[in-house]
C-alpha positions in Angstrom: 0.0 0.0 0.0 1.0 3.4 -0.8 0.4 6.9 0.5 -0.6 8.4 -2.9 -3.7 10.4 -2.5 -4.7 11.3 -6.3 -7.9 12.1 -7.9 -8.8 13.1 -11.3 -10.7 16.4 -12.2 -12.8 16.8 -15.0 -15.0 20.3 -16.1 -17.9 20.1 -18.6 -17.8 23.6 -20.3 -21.4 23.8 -21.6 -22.2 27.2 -23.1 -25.4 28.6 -21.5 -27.4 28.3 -25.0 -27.0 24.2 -24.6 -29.1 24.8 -20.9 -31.6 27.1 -22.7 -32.5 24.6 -25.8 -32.2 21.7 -23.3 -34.7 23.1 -20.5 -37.1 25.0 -23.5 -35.6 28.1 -22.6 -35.9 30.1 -25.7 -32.7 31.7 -27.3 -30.2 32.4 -24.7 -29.4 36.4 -24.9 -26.9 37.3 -27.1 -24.8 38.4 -23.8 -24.7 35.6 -22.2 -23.6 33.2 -24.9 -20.1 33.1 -24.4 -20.1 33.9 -20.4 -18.9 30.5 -19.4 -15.6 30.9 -21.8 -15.3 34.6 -20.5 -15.7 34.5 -17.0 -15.8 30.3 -15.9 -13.4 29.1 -17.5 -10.6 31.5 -16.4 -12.0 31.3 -12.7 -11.2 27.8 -13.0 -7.8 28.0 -14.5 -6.5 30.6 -12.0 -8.1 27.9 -9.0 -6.4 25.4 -10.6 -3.3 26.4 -11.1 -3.2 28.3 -7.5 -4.2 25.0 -6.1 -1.2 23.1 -8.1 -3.8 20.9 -9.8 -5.2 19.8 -12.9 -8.1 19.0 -14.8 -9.4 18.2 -18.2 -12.0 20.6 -19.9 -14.5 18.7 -21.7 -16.0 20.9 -24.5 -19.3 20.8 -26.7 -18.7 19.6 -30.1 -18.9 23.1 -31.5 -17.5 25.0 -29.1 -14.2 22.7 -30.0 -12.7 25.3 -32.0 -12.4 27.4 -28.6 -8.7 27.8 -27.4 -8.4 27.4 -23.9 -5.8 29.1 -22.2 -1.9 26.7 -22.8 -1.7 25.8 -19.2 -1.5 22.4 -20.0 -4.8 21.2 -18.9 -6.0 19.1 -21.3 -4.9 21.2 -24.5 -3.8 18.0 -26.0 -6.9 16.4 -25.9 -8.7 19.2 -27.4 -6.1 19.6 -30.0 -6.9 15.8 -31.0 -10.3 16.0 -30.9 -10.4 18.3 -33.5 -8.2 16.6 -36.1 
């Protein structure tokens, strides 16, 4: 037995219009359609890397294109996801 304590962290970054078309919503304002990329996702990276951790971002299919920060959380993955 070992004292590793480990975990793995994953984020779902769904944009707000995916919660208004799943929950009959309407249109999701034009301002708020890319608040989870401008104020989320940045929260979480400065958390993250305070807190010496990471974590991989999991993104909606069209929101791939994105570029997250190069902190090295999970940039690879999205890099192959979209080749």
């Amino acid at each position: 037995m070992t004292d590793f304590q480990g975990c793995a962290l994953s984020i779902d970054v769904d944009p707000l219009r995916c919660y208004y078309e799943i929950h009959g919503l309407g249109h999701c304002p034009d301002d708020l359609k890319n608040l989870v990329f401008e104020k989320a996702v940045p929260r979480f990276l400065e958390v993250l890397d305070t807190l010496g951790v990471s974590a991989t971002f999991f993104l909606v299919g069209q929101d791939v294109d994105r570029t997250l920060p190069n902190t090295g959380h999970a940039q690879e993955l999205a890099q192959t996801m979209i080749q």
